[in-house]
KEPADREN-704163 format. One record per residue (C-alpha): residue number from 1; x, y, z. Coordinates in Angstrom, 3 decimals, m for minus. Example, Ala and Ser with C-alpha at 12.3 -4.5 7.8 and 13.67 -1.06 7.14 Angstrom:
REM residues 2
+-----+----------+----------+----------+
! seq !        X !        Y !        Z !
+-----+----------+----------+----------+
!   1 !   12.300 !   m4.500 !    7.800 !
!   2 !   13.670 !   m1.060 !    7.140 !
+-----+----------+----------+----------+
This chain:
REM residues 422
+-----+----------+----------+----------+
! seq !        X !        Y !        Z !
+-----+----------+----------+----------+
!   1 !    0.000 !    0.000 !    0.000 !
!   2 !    1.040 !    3.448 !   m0.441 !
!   3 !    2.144 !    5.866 !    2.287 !
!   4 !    1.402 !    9.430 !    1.345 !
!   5 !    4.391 !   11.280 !    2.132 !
!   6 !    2.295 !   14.729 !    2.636 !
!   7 !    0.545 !   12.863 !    5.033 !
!   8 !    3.304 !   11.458 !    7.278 !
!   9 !    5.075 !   14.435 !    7.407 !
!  10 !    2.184 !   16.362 !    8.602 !
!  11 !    1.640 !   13.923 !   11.264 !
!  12 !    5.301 !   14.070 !   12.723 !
!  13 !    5.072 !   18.094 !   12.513 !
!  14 !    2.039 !   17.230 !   14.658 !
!  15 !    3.998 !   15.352 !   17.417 !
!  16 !    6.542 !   17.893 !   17.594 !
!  17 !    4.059 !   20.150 !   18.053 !
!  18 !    2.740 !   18.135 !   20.885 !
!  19 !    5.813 !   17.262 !   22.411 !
!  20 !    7.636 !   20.828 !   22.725 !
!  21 !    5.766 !   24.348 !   23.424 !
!  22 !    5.709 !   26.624 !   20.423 !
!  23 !    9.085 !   28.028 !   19.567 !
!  24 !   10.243 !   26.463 !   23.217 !
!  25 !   12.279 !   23.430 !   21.273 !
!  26 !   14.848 !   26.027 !   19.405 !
!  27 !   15.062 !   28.191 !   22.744 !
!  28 !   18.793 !   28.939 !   23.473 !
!  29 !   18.288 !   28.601 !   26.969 !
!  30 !   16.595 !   25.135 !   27.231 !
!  31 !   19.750 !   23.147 !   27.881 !
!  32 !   21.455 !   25.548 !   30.301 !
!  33 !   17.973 !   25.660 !   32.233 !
!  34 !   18.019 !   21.766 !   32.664 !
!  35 !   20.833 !   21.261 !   33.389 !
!  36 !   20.796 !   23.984 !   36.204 !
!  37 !   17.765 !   22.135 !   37.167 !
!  38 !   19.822 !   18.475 !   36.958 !
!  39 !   22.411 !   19.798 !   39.376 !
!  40 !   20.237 !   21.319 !   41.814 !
!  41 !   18.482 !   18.631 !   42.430 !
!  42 !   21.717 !   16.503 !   42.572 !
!  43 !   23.187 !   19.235 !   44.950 !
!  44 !   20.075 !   18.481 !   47.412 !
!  45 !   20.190 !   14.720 !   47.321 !
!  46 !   23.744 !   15.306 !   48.163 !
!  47 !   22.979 !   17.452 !   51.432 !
!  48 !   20.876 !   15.354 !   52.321 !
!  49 !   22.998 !   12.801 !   52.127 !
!  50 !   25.564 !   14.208 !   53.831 !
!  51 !   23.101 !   14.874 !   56.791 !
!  52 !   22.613 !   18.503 !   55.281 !
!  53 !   26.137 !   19.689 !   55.688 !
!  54 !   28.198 !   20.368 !   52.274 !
!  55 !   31.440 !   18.822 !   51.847 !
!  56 !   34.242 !   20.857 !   51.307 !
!  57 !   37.790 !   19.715 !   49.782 !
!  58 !   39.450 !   20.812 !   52.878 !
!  59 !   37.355 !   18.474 !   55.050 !
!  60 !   39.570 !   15.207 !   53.544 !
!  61 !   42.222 !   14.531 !   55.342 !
!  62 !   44.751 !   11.365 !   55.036 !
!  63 !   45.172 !    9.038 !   58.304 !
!  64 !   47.697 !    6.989 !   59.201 !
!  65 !   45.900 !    4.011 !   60.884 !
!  66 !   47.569 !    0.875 !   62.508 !
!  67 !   45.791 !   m1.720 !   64.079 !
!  68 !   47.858 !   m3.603 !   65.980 !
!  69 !   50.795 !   m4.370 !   63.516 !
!  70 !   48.667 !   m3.564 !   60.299 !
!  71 !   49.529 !   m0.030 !   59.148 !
!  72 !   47.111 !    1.375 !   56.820 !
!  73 !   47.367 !    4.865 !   55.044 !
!  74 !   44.136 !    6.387 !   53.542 !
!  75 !   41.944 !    9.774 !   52.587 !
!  76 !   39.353 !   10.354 !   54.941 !
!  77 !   36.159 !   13.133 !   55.965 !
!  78 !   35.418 !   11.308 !   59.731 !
!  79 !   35.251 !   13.974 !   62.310 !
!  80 !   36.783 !   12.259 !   65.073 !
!  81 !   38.730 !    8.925 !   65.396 !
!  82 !   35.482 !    7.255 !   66.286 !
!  83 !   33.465 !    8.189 !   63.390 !
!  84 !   37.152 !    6.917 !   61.379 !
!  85 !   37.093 !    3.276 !   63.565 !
!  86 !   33.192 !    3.060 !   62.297 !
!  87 !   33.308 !    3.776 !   59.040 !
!  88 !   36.907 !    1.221 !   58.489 !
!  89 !   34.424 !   m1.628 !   60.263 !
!  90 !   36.787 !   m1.632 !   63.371 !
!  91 !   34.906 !   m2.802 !   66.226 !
!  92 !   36.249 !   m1.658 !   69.891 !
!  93 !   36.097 !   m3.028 !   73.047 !
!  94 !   36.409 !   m1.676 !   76.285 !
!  95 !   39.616 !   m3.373 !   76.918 !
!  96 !   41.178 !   m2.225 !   73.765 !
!  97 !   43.821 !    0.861 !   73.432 !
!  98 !   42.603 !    3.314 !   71.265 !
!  99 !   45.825 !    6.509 !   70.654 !
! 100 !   44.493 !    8.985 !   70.640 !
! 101 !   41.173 !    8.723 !   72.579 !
! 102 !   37.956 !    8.183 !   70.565 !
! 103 !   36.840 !   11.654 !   70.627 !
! 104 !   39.632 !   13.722 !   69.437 !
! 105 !   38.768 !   15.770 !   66.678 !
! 106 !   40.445 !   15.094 !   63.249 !
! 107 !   41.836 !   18.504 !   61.585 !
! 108 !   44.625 !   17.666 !   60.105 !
! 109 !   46.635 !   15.679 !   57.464 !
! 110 !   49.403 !   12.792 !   58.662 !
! 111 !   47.424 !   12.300 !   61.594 !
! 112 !   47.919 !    9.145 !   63.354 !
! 113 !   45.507 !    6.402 !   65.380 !
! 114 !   46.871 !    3.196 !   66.690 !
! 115 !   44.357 !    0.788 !   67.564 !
! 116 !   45.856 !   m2.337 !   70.260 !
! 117 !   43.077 !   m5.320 !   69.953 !
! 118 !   43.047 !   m6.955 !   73.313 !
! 119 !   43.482 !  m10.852 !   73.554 !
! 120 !   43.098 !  m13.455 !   76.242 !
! 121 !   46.596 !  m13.709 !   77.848 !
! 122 !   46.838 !  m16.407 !   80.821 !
! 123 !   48.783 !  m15.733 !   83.601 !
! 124 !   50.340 !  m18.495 !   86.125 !
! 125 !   51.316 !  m16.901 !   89.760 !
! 126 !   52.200 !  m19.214 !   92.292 !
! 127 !   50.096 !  m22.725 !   91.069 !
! 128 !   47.209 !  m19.729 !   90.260 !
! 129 !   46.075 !  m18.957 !   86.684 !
! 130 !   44.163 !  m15.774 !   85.823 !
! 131 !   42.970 !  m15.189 !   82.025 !
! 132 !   42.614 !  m11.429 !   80.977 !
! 133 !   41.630 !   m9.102 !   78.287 !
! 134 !   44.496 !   m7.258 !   77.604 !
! 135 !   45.702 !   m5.066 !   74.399 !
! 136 !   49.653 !   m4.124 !   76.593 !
! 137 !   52.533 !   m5.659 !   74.862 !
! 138 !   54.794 !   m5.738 !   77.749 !
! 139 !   55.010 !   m8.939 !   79.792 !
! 140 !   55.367 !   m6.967 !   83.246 !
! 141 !   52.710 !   m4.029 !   81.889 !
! 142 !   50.077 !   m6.820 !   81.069 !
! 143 !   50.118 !   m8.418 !   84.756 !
! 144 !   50.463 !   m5.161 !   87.022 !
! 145 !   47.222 !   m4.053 !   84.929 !
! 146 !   45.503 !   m7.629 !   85.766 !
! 147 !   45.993 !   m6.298 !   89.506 !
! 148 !   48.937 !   m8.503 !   89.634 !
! 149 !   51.514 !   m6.781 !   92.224 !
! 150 !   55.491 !   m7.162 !   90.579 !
! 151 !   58.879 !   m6.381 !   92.682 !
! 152 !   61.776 !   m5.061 !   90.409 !
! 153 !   62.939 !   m8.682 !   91.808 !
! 154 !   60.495 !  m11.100 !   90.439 !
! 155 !   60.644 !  m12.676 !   87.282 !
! 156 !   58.020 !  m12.843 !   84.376 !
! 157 !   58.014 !  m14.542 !   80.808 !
! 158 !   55.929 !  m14.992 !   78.038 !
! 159 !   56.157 !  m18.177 !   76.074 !
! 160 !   53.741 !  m19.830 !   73.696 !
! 161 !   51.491 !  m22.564 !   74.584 !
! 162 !   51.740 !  m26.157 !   72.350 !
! 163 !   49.066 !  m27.759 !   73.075 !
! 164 !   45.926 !  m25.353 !   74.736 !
! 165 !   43.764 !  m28.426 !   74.981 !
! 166 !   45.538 !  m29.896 !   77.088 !
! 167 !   47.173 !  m27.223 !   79.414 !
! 168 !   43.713 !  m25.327 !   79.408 !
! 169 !   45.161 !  m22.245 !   78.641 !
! 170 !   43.640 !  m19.714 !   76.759 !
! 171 !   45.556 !  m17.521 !   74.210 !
! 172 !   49.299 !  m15.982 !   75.436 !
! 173 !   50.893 !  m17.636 !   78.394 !
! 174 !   52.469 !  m15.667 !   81.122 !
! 175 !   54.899 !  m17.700 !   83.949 !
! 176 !   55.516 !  m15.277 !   87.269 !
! 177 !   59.332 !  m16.428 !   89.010 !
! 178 !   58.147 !  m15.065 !   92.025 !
! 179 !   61.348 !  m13.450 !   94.330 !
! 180 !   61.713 !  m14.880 !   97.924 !
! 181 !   63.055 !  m13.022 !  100.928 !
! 182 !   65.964 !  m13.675 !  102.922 !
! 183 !   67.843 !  m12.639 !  105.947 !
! 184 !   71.404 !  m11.716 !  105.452 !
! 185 !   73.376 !  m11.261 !  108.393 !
! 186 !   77.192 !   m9.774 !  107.343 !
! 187 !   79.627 !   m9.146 !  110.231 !
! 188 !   76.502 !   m8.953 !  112.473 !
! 189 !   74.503 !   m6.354 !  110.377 !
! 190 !   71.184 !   m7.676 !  108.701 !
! 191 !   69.872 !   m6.590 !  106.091 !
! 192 !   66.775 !   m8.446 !  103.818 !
! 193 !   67.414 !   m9.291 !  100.131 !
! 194 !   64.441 !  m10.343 !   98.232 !
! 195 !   66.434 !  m13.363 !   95.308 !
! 196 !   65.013 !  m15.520 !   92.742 !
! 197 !   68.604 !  m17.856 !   93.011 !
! 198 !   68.178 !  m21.276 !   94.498 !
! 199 !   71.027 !  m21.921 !   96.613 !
! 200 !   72.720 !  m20.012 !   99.383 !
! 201 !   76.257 !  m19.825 !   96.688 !
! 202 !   74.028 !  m18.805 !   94.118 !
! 203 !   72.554 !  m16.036 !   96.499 !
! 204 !   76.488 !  m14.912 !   97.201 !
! 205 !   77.351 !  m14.763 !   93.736 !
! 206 !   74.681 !  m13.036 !   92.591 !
! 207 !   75.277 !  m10.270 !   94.664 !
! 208 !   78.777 !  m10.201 !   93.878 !
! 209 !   79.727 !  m11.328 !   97.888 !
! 210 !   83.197 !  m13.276 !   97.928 !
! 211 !   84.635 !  m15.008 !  100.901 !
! 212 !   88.055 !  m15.319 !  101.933 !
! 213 !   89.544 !  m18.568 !  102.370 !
! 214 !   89.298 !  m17.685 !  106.619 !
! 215 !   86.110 !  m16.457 !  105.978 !
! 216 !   82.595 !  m18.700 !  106.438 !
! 217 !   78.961 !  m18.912 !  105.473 !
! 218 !   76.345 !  m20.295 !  107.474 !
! 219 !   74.181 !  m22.763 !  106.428 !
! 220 !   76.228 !  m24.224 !  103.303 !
! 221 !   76.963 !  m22.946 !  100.275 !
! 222 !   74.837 !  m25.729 !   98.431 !
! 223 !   72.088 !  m25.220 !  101.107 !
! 224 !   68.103 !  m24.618 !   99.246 !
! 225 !   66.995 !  m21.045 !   99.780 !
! 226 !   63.578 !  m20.855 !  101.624 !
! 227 !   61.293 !  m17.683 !  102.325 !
! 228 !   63.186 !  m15.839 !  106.061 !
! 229 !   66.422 !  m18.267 !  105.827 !
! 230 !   68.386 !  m16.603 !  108.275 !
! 231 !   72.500 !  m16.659 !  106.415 !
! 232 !   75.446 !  m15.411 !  108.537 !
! 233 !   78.335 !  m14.021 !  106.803 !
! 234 !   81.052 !  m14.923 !  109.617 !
! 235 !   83.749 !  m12.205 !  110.582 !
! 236 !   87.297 !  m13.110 !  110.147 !
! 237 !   88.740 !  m10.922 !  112.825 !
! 238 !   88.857 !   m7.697 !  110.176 !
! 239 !   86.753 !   m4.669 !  112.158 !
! 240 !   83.962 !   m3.693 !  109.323 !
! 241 !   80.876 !   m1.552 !  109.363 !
! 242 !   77.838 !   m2.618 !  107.131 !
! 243 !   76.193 !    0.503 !  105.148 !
! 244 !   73.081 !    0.507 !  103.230 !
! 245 !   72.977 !    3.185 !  101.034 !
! 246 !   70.611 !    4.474 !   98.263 !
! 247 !   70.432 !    3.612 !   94.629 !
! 248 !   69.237 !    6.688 !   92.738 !
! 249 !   66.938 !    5.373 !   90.100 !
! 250 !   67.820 !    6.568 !   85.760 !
! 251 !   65.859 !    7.920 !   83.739 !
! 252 !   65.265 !    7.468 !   80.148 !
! 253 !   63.604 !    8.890 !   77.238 !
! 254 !   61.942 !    7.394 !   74.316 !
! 255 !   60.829 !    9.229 !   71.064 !
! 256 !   57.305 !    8.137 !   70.657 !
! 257 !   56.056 !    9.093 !   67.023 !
! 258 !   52.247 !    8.743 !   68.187 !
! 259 !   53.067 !   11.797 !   70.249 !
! 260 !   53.350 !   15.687 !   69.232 !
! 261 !   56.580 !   17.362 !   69.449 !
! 262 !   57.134 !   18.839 !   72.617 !
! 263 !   54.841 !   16.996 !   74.646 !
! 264 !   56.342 !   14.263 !   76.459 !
! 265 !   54.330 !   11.572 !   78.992 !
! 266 !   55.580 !    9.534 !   82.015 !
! 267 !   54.674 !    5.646 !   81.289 !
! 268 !   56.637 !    4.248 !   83.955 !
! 269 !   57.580 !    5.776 !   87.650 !
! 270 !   61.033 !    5.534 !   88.874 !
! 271 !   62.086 !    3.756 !   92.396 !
! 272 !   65.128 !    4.322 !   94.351 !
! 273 !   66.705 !    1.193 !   95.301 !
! 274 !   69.238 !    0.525 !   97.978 !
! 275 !   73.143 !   m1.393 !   98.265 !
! 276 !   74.575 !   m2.577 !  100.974 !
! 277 !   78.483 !   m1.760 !  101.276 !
! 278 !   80.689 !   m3.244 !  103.372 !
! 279 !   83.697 !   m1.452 !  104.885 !
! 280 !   86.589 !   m2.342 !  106.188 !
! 281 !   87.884 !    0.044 !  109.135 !
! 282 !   91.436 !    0.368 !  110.311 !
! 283 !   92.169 !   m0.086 !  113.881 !
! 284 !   94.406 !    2.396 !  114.694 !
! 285 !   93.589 !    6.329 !  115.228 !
! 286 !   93.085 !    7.053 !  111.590 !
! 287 !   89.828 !    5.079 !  111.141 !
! 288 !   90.161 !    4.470 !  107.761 !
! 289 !   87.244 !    3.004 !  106.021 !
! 290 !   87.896 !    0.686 !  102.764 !
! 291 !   85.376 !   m0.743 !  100.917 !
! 292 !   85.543 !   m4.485 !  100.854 !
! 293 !   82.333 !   m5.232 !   98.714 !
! 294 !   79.075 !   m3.900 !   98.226 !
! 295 !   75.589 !   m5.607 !   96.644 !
! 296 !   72.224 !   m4.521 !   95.667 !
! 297 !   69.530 !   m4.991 !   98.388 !
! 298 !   67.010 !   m3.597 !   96.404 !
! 299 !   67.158 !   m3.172 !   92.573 !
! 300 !   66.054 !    0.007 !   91.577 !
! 301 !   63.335 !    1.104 !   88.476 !
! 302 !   63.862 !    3.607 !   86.127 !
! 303 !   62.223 !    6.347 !   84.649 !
! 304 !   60.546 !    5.868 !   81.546 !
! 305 !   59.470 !    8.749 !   79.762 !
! 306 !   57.704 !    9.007 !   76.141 !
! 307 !   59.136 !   12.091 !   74.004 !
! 308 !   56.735 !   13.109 !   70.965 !
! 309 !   58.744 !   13.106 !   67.933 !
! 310 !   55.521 !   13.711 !   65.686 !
! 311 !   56.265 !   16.773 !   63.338 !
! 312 !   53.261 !   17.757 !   60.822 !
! 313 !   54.340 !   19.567 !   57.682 !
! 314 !   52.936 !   18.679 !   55.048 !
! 315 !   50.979 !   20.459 !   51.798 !
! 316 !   51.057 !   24.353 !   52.061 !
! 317 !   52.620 !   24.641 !   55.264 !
! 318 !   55.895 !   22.779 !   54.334 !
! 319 !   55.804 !   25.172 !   51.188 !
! 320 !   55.640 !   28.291 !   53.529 !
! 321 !   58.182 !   27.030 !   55.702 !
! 322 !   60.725 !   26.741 !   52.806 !
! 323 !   59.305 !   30.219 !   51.545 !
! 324 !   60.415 !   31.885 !   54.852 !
! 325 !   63.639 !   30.206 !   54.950 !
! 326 !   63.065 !   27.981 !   58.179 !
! 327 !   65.711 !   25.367 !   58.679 !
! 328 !   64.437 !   21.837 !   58.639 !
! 329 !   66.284 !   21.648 !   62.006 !
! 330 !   63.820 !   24.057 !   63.573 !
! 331 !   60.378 !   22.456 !   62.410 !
! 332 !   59.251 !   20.195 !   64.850 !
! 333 !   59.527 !   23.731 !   67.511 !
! 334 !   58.336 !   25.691 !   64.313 !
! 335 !   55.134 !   23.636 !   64.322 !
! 336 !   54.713 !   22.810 !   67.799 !
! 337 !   54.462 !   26.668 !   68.742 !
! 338 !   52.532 !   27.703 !   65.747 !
! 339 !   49.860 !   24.777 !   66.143 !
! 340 !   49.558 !   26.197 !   70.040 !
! 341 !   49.399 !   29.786 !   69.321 !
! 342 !   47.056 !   29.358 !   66.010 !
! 343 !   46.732 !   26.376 !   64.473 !
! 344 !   48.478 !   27.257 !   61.480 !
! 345 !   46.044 !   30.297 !   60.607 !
! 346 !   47.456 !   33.318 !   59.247 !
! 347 !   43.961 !   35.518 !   59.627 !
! 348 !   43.107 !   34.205 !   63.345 !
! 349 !   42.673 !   37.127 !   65.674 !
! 350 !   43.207 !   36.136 !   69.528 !
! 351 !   40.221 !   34.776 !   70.893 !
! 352 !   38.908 !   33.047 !   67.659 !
! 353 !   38.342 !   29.369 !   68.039 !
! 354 !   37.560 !   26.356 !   65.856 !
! 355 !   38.537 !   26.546 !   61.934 !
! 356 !   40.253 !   28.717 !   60.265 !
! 357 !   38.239 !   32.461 !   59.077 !
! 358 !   38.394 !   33.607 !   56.104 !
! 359 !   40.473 !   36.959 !   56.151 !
! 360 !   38.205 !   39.744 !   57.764 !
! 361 !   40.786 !   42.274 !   58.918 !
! 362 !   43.416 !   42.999 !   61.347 !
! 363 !   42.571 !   43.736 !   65.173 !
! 364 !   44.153 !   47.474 !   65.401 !
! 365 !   44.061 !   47.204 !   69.135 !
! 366 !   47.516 !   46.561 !   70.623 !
! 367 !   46.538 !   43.965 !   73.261 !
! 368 !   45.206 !   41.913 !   70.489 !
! 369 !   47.323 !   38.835 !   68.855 !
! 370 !   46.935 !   37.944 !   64.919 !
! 371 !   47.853 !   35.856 !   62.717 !
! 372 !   50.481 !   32.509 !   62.976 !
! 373 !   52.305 !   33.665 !   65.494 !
! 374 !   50.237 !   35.762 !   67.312 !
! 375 !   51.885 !   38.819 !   67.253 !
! 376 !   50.654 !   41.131 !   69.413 !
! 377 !   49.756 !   43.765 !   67.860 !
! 378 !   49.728 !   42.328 !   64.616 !
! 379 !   50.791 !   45.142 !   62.674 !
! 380 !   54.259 !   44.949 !   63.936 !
! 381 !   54.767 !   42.348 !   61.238 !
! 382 !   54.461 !   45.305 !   58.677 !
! 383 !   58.548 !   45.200 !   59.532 !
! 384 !   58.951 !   41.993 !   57.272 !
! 385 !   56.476 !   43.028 !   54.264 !
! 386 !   53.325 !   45.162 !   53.743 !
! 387 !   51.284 !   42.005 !   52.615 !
! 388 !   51.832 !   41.355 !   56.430 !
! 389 !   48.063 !   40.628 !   57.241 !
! 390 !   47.088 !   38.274 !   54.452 !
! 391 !   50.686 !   36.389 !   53.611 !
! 392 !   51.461 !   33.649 !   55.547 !
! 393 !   55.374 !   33.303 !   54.345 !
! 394 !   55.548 !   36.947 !   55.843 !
! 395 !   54.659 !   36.234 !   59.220 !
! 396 !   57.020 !   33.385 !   59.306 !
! 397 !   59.765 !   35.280 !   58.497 !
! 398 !   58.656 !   38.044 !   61.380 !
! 399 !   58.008 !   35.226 !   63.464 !
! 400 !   61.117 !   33.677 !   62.937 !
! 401 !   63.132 !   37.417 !   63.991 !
! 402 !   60.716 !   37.364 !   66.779 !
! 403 !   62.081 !   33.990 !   68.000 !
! 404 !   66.253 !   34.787 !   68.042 !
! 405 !   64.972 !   37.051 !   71.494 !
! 406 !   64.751 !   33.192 !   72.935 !
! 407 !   67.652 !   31.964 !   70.676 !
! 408 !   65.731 !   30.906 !   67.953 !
! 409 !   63.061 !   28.896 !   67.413 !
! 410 !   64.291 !   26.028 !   69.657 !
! 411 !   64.822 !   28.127 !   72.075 !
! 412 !   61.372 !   29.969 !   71.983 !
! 413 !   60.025 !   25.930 !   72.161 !
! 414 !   61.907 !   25.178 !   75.842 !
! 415 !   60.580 !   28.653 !   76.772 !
! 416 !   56.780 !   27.898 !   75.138 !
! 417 !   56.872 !   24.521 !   77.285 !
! 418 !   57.831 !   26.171 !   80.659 !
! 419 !   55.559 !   28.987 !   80.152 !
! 420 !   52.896 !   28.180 !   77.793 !
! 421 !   53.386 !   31.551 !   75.885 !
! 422 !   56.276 !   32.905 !   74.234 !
+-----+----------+----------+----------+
């Protein structure tokens, strides 16, 4: 059959008639209106999405995260280091160690969260097993937490477990060499040692005690140690006096990358311990005293103390530092008094908390700080450049003049930490 072509192209002039609006079709502004339209409505699902709140490019931030020995770099927009644990699929106990805690705020790139999972550790004490929840790593950390009391004398290792069927012991094993303690009489002075050594000789040698040939011990050398066993040193006719002195206890410092420059934390209290010396004392008017030996009565514990080595520069701020001409020696103090004073904001006036404002003037008051630094006023930084107010490279330089009154920058640190202001 024959299709009239007059007809058919009357009928699709018809449709387009009824499809688009008169002259609407050809409009010029048809496809930039929909498309605004297309994006708007995008933008909205997006807010809502979001939980209303737009996201901006400067909320990302890249974490390092390590969870237990897994180490774990990646981009993130959590708020806090919970809202980060969530959204990885990290569950948390109560027992774990979370650095740093759950609720600290996220505003900044190469910031750091170790996670320590705790696991069932079994500890034997005496014929007594406990099992415990623990994330410590330390043998001696994991039992004093388990309420498990430790002298600097006793003994404690960890060692795996073959067969936990059969020794009923869940997870890590802990053994406790518990220290006994003794009565040492020398030359008629007693003093208590607390030993883990079995025999009486091994007692004497441990302590670095050696007898003359005229000189005796009572019970026997090869004689079992027992908890109180009374030992006599015997005199051999020398006059001696028996001192116990004090031990002072060291201290030492660990760089702890988890931790910000300049702050430094105490994770384990010193003790004094105490020696006992033995003098020899010449019998004629002189009274000479020579020491003939000396021994540990108690051992002492040192100081253990955690010094933040974490140094953030990254992105803009490393590019400012090199602008300004800060030595790479000075940026740890560079950002540790910059982060106090402003959080690396070059338009923060004194007083202004949270992010960082957009630039809205400079306080003209003199008791007012601005800027990295803080200078107070701010307008004395017009000595390094007039873009003082808005250009962060030219506070640094002024800051960095400011900080040769302390020294330099190191300097201004040590006086930042005593003082909290510089």
């Amino acid at each position: 059959m024959r299709t009239n072509t007059k007809d058919s192209k009357q009928a699709g002039k018809q449709k387009d008639t009824q499809k688009w609006p008169k002259g609407l079709k050809h409009h010029p502004f048809v496809i930039p209106v929909i498309t605004f339209l297309t994006l708007f409505f995008l933008t909205a699902i997006g807010l809502v999405f979001f939980n209303g709140q737009a996201v901006k490019p400067e909320d990302l931030h890249v974490v390092s995260l390590t969870v237990d020995t897994q180490k774990q770099t990646l981009p993130t927009r959590a708020k806090t280091v919970k809202e980060l644990l969530q959204k990885q699929n990290i569950e948390i106990n109560d027992q774990d160690i979370i650095e740093p805690a759950l609720d600290t705020k996220i505003l900044e790139d190469n910031f750091s969260v170790n996670v320590y999972k705790a696991r069932p550790v079994t500890i034997e004490d005496q014929g007594r097993k406990i099992t415990v929840l623990s994330a410590y790593q330390d043998p001696r950390t994991i039992a004093e937490k388990a309420g498990i009391r430790l002298t600097p004398e006793d003994g404690i290792v960890q060692a795996p477990v073959a067969d936990i069927s059969q020794q009923n012991i869940i997870g890590e094993n802990l053994a406790i060499d518990r220290a006994i303690t003794v009565q040492l009489n020398l030359y008629g002075t007693i003093v208590q040692v607390r030993t883990r050594e079995d025999t009486v000789k091994g007692l004497l040698q441990s302590k670095n005690i050696t007898l003359s040939t005229d000189q005796q011990v009572f019970p026997g050398p090869n004689t079992k140690l027992t908890p109180n066993l009374n030992i006599v040193v015997a005199n051999s006719g020398k006059k001696v006096e028996v001192i116990e002195e004090t031990i002072p206890f060291e201290t030492e410092t660990r760089n702890d990358p988890t931790l910000p420059a300049g702050e430094n934390k105490v994770i384990q209290e010193g003790v004094v311990g105490k020696k006992v010396v033995v003098y020899e004392v010449t019998q004629d008017a002189t009274a000479v005293k020579t020491p003939l030996q000396q021994f540990e009565s108690l051992t002492p514990v040192k100081k253990i103390i955690a010094k933040g080595t974490k140094t953030i520069i990254l992105g803009t701020r490393a590019e400012w530092l090199v602008a300004a001409g800060v030595s790479p020696a000075d940026y740890a103090a560079v950002d540790y008094i910059i982060g106090k004073e402003s959080g690396w904001c070059p338009t923060k006036w004194q007083g202004e908390y949270g992010g960082c404002p957009a630039y809205h003037g400079a306080p003209t008051s003199a008791g007012v700080g601005y800027g990295l630094c803080q200078a107070t006023p701010g307008y004395k930084m017009a000595s390094a450049g007039a873009d003082w107010a808005t250009n962060p490279v030219t506070q640094l330089r002024w800051c960095s003049g400011y900080a040769k009154r302390y020294g330099g920058w190191q300097g201004a640190y040590n006086f930042w930490i005593v003082n909290r202001w510089w």
